[in-house]
LOLUM-556713 format. One record per residue: residue number from 1; x, y negated, z of N, C-alpha, C, CB in turn; residue in three letters. Coordinates in nm, 3 decimals, always signed. Atoms other than C-alpha are relative to their C-alpha. Glycine has a CB too. Example, Ala and Ser with C-alpha at 12.3 -4.5 7.8 and 13.67 -1.06 7.14 Angstrom:
{1; {+0.089; +0.119; +0.000}; {+1.230; +0.450; +0.780}; {+0.090; -0.120; +0.000}; {-0.099; -0.003; +0.125}; "ALA"}
{2; {-0.082; +0.119; -0.006}; {+1.367; +0.106; +0.714}; {-0.077; -0.109; +0.073}; {+0.041; -0.046; -0.142}; "SER"}
//
This chain:
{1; {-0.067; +0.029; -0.125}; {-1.406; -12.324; +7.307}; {+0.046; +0.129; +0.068}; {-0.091; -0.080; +0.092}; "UNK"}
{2; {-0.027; -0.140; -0.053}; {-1.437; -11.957; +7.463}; {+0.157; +0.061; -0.086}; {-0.158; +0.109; -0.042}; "UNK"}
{3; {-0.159; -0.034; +0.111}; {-1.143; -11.886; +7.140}; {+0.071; -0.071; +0.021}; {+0.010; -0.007; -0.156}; "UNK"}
{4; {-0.061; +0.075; +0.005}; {-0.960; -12.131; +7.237}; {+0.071; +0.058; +0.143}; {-0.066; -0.127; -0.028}; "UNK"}
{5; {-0.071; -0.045; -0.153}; {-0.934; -12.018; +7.588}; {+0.037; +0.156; -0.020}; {-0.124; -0.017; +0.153}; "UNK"}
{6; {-0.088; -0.151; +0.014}; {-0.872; -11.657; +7.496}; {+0.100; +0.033; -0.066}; {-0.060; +0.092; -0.044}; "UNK"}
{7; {-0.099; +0.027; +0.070}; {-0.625; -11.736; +7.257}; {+0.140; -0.096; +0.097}; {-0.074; -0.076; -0.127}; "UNK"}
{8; {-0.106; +0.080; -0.110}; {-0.427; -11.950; +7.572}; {+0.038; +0.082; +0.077}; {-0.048; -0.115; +0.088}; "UNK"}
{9; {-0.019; -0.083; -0.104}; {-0.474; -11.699; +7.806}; {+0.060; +0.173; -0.075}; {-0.163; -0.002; +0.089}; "UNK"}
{10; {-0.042; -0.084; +0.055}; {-0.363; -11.434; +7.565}; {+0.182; -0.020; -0.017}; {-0.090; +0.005; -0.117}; "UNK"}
{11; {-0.127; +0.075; -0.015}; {-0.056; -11.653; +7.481}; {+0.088; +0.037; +0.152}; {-0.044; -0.168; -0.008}; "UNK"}
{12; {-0.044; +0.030; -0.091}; {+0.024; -11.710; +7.839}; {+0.052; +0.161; +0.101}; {-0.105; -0.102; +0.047}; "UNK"}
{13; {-0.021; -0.144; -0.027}; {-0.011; -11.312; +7.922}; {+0.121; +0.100; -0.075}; {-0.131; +0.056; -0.033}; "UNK"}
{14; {-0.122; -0.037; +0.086}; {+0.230; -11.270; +7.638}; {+0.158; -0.014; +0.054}; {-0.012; -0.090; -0.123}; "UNK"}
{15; {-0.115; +0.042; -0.068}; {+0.450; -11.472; +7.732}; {+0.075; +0.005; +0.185}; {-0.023; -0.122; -0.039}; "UNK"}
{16; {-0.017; -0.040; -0.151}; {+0.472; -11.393; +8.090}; {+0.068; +0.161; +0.011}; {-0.165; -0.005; +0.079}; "UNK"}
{17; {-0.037; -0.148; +0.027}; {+0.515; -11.011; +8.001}; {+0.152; +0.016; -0.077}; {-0.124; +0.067; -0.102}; "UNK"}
{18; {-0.154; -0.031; +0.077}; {+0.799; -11.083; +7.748}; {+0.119; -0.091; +0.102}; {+0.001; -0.080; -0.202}; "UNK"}
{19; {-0.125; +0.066; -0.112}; {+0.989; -11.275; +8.027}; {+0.007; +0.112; +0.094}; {-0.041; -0.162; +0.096}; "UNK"}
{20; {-0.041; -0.079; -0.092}; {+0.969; -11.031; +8.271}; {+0.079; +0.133; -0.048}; {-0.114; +0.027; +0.075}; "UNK"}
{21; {-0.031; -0.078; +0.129}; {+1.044; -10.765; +7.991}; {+0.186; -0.061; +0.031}; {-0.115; -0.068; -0.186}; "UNK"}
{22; {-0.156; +0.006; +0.076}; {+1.387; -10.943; +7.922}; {+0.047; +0.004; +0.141}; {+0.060; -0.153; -0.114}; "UNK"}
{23; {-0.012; +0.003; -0.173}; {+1.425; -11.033; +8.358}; {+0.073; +0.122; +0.039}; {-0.158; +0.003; +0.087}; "UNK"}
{24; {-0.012; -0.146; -0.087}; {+1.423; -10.652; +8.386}; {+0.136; +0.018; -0.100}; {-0.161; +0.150; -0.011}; "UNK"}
{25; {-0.091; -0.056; +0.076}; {+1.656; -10.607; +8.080}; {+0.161; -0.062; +0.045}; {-0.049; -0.030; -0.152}; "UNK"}
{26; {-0.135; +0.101; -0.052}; {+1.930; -10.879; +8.207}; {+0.060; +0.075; +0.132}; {-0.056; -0.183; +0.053}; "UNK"}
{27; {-0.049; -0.091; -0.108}; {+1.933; -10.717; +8.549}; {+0.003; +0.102; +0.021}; {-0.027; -0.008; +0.077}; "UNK"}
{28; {-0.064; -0.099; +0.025}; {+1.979; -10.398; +8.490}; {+0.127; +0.018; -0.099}; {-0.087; +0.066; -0.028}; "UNK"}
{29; {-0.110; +0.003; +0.031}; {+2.269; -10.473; +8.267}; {+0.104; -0.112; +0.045}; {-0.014; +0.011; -0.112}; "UNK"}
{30; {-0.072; +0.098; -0.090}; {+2.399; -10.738; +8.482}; {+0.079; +0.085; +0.105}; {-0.107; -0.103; +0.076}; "UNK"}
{31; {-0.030; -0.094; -0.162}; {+2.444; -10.406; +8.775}; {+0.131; +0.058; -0.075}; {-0.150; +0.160; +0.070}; "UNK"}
{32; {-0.114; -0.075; +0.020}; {+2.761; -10.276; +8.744}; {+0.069; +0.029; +0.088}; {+0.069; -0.039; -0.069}; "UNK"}
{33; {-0.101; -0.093; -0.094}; {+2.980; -10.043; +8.904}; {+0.099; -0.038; +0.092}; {+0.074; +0.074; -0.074}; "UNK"}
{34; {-0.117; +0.055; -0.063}; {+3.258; -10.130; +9.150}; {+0.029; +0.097; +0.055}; {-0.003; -0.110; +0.081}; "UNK"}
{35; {-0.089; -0.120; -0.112}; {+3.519; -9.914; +9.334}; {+0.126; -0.144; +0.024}; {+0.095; +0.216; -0.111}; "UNK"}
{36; {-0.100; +0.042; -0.069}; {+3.754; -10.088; +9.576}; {+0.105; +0.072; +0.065}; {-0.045; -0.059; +0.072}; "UNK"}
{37; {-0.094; -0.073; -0.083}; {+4.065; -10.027; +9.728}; {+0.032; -0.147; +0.081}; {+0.142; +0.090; -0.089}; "UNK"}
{38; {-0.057; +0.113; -0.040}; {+4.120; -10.298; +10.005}; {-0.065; -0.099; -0.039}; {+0.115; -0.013; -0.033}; "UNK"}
{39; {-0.020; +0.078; +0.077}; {+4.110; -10.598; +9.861}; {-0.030; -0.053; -0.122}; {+0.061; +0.012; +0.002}; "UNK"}
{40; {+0.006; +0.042; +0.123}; {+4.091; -10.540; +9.506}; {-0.124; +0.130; -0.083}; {+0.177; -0.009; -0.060}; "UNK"}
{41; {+0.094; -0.083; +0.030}; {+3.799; -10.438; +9.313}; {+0.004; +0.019; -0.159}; {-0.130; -0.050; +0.057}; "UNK"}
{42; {+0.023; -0.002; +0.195}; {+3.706; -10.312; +8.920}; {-0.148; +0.070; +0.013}; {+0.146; +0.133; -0.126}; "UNK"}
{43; {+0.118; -0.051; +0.067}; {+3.410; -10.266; +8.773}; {+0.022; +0.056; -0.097}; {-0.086; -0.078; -0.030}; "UNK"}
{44; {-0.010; -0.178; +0.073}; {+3.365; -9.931; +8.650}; {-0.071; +0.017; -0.106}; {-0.057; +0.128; +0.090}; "UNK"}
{45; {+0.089; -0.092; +0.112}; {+3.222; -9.729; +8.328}; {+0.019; +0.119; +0.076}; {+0.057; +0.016; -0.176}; "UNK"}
{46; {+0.005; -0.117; -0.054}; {+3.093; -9.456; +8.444}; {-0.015; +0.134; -0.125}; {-0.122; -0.016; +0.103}; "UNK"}
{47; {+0.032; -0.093; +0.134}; {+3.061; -9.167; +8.145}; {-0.052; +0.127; +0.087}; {+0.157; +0.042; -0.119}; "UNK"}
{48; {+0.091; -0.057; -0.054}; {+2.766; -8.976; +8.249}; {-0.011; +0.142; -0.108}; {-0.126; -0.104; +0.018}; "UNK"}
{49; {+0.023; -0.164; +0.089}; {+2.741; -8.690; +7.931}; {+0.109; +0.049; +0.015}; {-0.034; +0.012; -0.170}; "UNK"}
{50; {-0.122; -0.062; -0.012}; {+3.013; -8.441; +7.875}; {+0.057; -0.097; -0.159}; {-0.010; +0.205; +0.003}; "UNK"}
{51; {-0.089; +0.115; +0.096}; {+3.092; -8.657; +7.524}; {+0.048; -0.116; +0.026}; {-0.056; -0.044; -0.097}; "UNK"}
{52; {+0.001; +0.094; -0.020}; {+3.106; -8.933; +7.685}; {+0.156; -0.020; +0.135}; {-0.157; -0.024; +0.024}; "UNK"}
{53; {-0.155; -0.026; -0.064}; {+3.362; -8.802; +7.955}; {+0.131; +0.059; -0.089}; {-0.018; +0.113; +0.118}; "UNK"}
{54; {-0.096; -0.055; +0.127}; {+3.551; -8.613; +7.640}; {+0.041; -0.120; -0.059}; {-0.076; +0.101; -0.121}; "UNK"}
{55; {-0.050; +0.065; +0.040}; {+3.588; -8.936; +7.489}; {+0.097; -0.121; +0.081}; {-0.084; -0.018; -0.064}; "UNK"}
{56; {-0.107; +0.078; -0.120}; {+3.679; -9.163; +7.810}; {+0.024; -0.152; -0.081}; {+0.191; +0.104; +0.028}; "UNK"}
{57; {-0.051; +0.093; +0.069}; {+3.877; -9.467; +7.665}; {+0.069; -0.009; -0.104}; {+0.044; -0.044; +0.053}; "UNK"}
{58; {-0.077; -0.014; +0.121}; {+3.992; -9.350; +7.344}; {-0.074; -0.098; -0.083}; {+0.007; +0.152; -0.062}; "UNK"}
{59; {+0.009; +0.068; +0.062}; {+4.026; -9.582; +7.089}; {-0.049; -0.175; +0.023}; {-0.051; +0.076; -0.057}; "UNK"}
{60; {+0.020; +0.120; -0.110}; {+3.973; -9.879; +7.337}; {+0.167; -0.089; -0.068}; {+0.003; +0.080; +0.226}; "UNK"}
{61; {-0.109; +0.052; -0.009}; {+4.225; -10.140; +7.227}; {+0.082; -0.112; +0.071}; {+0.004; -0.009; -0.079}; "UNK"}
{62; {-0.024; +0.087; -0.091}; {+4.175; -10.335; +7.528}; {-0.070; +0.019; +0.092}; {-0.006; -0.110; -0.031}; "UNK"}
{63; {+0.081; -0.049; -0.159}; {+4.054; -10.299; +7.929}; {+0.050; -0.147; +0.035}; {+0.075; +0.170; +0.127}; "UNK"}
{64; {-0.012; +0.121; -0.117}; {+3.982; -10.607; +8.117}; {+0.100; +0.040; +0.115}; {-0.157; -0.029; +0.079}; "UNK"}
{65; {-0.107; -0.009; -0.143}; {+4.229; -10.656; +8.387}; {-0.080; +0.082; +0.120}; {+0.042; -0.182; +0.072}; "UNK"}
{66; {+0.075; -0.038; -0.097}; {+3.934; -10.618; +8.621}; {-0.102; +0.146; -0.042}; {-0.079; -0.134; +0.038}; "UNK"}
{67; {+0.032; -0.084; -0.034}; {+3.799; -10.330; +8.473}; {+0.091; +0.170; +0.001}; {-0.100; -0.025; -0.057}; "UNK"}
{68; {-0.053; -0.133; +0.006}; {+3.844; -9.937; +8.470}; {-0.096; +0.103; -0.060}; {+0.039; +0.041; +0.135}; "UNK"}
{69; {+0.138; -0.128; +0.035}; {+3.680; -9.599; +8.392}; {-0.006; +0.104; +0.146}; {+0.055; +0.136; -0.177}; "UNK"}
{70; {-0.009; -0.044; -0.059}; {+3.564; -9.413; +8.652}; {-0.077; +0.160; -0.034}; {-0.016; -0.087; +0.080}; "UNK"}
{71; {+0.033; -0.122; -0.018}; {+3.524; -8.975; +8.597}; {-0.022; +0.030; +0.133}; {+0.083; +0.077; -0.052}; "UNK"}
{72; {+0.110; -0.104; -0.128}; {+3.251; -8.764; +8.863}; {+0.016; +0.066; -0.012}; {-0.126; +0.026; +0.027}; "UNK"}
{73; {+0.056; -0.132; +0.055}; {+3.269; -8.454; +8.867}; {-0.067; +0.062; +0.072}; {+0.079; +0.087; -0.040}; "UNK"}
{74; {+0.096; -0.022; -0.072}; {+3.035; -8.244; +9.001}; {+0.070; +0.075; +0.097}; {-0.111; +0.057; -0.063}; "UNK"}
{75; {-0.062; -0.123; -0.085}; {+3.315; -7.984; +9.221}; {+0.121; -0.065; +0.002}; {+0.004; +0.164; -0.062}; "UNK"}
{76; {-0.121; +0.047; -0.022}; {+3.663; -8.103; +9.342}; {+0.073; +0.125; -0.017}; {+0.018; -0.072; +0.130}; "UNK"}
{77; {-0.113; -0.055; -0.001}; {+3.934; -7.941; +9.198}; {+0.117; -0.043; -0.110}; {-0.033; +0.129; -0.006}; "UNK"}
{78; {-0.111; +0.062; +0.058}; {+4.235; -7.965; +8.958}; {-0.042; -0.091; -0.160}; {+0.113; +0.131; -0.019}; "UNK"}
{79; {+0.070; +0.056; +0.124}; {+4.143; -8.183; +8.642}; {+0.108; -0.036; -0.138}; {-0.079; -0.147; +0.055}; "UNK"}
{80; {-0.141; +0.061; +0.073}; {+4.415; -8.251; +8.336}; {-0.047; -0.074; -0.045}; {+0.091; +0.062; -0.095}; "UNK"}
{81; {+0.104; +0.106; +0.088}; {+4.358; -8.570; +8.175}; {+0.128; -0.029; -0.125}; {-0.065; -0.185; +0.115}; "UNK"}
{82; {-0.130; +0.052; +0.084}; {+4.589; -8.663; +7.863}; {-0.080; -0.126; -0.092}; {+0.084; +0.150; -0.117}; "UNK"}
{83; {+0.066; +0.158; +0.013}; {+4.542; -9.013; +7.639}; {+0.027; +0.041; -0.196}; {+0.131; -0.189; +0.109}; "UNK"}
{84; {+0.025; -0.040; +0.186}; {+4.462; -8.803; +7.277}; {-0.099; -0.150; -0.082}; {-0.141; +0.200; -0.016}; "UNK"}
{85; {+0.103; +0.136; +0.047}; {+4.352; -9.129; +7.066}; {-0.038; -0.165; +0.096}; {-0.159; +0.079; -0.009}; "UNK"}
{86; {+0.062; +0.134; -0.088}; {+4.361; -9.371; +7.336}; {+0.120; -0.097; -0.051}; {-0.011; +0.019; +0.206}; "UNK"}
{87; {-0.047; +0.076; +0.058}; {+4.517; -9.700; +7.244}; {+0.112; -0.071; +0.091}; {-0.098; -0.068; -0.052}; "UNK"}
{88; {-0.061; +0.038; -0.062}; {+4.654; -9.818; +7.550}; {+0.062; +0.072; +0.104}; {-0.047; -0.075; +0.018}; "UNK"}
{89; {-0.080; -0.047; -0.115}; {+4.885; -9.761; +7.841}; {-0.130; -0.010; +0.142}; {+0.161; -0.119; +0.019}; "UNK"}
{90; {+0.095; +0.006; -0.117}; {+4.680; -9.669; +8.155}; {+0.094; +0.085; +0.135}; {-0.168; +0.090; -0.050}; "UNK"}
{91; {-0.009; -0.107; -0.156}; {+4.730; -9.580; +8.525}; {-0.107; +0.101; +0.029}; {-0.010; -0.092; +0.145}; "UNK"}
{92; {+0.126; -0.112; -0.031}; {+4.499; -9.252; +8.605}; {+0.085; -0.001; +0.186}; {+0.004; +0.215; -0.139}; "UNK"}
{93; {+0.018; -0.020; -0.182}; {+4.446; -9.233; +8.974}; {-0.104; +0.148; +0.034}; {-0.107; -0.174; +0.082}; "UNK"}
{94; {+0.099; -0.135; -0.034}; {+4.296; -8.841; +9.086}; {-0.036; -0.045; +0.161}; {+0.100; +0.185; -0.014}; "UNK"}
{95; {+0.046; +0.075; -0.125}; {+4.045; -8.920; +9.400}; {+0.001; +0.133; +0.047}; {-0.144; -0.100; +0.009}; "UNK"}
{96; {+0.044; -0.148; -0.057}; {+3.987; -8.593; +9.638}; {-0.181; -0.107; +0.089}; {+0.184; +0.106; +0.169}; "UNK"}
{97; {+0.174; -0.054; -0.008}; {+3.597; -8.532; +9.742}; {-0.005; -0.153; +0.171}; {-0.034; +0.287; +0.070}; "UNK"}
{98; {+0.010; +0.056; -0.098}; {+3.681; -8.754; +10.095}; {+0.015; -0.220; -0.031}; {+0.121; +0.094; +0.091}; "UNK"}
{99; {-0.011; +0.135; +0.048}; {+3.754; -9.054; +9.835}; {+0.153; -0.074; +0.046}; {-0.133; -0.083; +0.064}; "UNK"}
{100; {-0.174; +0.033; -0.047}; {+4.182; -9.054; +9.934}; {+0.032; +0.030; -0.159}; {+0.103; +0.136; +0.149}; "UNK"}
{101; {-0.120; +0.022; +0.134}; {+4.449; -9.097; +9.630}; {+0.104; +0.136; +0.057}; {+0.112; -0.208; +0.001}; "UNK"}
{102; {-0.036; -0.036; +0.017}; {+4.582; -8.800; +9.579}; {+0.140; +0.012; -0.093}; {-0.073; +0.020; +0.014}; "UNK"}
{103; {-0.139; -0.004; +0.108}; {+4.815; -8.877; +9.277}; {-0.001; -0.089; -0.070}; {+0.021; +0.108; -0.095}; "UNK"}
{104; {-0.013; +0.153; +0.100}; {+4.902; -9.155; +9.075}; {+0.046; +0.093; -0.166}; {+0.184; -0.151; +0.080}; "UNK"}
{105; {-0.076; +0.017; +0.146}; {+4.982; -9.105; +8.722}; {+0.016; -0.171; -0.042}; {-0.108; +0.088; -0.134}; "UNK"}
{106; {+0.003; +0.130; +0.034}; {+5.131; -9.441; +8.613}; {+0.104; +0.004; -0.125}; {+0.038; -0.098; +0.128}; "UNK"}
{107; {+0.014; -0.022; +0.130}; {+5.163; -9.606; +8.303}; {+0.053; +0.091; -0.088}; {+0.021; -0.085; -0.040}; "UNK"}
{108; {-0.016; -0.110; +0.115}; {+5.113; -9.334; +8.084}; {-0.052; -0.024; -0.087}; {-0.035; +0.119; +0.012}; "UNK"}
{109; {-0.014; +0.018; +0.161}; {+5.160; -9.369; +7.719}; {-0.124; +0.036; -0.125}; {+0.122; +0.098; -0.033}; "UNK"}
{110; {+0.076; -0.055; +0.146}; {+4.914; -9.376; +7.395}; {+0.072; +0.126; -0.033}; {+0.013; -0.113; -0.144}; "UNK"}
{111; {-0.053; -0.112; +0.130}; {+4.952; -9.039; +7.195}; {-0.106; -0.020; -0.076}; {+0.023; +0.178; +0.030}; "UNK"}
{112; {+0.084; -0.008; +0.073}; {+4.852; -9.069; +6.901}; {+0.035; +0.091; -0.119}; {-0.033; -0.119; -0.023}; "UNK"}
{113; {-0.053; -0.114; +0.096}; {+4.995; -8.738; +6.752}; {-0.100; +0.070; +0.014}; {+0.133; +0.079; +0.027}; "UNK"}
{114; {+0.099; -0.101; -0.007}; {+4.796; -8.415; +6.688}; {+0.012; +0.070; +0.154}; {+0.026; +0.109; -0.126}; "UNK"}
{115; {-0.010; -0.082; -0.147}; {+4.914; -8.238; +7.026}; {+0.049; -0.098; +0.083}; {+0.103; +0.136; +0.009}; "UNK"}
{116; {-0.017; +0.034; -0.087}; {+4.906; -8.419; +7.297}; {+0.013; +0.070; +0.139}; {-0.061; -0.065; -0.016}; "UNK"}
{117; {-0.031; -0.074; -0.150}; {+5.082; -8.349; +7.679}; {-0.140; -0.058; +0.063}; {+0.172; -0.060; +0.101}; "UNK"}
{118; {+0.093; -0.008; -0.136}; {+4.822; -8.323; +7.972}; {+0.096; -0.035; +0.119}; {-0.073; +0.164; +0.028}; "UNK"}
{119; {-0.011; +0.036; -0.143}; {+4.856; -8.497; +8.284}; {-0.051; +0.108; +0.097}; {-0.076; -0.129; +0.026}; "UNK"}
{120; {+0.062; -0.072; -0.135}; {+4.831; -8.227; +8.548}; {+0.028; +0.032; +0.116}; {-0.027; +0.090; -0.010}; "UNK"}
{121; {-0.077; +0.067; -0.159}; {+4.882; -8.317; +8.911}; {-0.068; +0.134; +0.056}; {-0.066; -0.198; +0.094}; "UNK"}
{122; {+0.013; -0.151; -0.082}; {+4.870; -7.984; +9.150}; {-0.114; -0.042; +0.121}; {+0.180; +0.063; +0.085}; "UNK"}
{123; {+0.107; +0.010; -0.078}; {+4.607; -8.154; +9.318}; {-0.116; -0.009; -0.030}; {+0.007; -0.074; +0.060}; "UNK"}
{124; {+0.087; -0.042; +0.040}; {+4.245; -8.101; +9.357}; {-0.083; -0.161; +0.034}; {-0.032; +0.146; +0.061}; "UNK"}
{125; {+0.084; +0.133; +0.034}; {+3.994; -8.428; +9.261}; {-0.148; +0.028; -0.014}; {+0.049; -0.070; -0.139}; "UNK"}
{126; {+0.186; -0.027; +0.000}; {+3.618; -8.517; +9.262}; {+0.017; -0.079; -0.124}; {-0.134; -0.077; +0.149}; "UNK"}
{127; {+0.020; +0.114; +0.098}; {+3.680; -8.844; +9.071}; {+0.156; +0.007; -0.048}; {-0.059; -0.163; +0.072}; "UNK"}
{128; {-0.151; +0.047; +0.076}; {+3.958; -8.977; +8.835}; {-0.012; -0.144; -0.043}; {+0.040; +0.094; -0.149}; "UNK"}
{129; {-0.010; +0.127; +0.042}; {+4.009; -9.350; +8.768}; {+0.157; -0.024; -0.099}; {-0.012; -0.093; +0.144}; "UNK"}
{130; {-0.041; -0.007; +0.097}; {+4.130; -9.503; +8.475}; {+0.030; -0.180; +0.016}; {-0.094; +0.080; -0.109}; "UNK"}
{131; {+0.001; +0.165; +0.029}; {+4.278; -9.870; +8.479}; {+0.096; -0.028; -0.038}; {-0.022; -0.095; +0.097}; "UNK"}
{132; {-0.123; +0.070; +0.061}; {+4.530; -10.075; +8.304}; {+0.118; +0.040; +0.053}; {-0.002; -0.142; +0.014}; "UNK"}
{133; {-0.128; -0.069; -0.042}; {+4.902; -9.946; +8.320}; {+0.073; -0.128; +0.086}; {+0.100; +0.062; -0.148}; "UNK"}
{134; {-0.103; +0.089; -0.056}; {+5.067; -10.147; +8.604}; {-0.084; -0.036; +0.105}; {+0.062; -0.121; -0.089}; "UNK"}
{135; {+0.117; +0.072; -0.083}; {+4.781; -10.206; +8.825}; {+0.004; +0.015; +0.100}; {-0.118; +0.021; -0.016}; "UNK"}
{136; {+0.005; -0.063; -0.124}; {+4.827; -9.941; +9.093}; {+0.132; -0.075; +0.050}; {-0.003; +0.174; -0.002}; "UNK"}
{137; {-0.117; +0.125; -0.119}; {+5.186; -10.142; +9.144}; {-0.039; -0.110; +0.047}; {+0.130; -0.071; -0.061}; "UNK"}
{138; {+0.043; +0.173; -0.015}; {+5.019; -10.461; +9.112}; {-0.071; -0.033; +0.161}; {-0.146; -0.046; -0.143}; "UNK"}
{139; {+0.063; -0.011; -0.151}; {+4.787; -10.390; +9.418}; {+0.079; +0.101; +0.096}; {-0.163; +0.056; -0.007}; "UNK"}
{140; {-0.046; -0.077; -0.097}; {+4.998; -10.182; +9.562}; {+0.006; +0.125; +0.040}; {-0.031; -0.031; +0.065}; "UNK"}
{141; {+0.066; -0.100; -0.052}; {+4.856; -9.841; +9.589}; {+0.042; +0.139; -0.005}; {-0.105; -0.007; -0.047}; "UNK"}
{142; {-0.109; -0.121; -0.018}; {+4.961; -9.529; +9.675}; {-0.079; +0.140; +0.087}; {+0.151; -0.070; +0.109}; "UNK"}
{143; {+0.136; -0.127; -0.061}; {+4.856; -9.187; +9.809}; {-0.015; +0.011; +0.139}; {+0.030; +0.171; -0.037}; "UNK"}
{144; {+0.045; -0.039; -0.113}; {+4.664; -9.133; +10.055}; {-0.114; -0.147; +0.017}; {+0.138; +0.031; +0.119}; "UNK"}
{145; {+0.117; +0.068; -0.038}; {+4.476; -9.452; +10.038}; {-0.117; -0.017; -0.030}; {+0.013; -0.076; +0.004}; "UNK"}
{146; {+0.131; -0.016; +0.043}; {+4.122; -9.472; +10.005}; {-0.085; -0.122; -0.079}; {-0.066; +0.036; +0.119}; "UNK"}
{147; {+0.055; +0.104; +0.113}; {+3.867; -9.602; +9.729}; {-0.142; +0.012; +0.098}; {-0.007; +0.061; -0.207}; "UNK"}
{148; {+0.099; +0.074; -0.016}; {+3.567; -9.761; +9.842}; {-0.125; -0.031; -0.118}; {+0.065; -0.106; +0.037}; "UNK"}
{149; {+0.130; +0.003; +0.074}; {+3.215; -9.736; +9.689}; {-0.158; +0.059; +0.000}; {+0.036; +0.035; -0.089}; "UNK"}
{150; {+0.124; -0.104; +0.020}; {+2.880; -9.642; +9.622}; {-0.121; -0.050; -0.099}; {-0.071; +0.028; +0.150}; "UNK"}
{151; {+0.011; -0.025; +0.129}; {+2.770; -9.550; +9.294}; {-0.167; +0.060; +0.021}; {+0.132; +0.110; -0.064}; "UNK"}
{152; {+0.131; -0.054; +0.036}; {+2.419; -9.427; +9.199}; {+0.020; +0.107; -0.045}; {-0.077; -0.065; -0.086}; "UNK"}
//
């Protein structure tokens, strides 16, 4: 009888642990990023290593409507971004440090040659956003207006 009950209550400790186990695993990948402008929001990738910002959205052969990529950097200043290996057309948006739209790049083109041009806007950025080519018309957006967020 005593095995019977330690074998239930072992069970029941199991199983209680592997639910909360997956609980924690669901909601932490359930959290995701958002930056707004206004109105309209995307949930972000954030690329936290330097490979991970080197690679960006290359070889991506599709972005949700609703999402984007969003580059941190740690110092605001000029940043070039070009689309070596990337698959699709994207709008890049450069943010300055106060979180205003400095510059639009819009839809700019796959290269998928050996030398690729650089996007480089004479202005100085913290962040850089990355979303589907046509988007910043779609909502509207333009410089000087501000993105909305807060990121971890």
């Amino acid at each position: 009888m005593i095995k019977k009950k330690f074998l239930l209550f072992s069970f029941l400790l199991l199983t209680i642990s592997a639910s909360l186990i997956i609980f924690e695993i669901v909601r932490n990948n359930s959290k995701q990023d958002k930056v707004c402008f206004e109105d309209y929001c995307f949930y972000v990738e954030l690329p936290k290593t330097p490979q991970k910002m080197a690679q960006g959205l290359m070889f991506r052969e599709s972005l949700d409507l609703d999402k984007g990529m969003l580059f941190i950097f740690e110092e605001e200043k000029e940043y070039p971004f070009w689309m070596k290996n990337t698959l699709i057309s994207l709008d890049i948006i450069w943010i300055n440090q106060g979180k205003e739209v400095v510059f639009i790049g819009k839809d700019i083109q796959p290269c998928l040659k050996e030398n690729c041009e650089s996007i480089k806007p004479d202005k100085k950025a913290k962040y850089v956003l990355e979303l589907n080519a046509g988007m910043t018309d779609k909502i509207g957006l333009k410089i000087g207006d501000r993105l909305m967020f807060d990121i971890d």
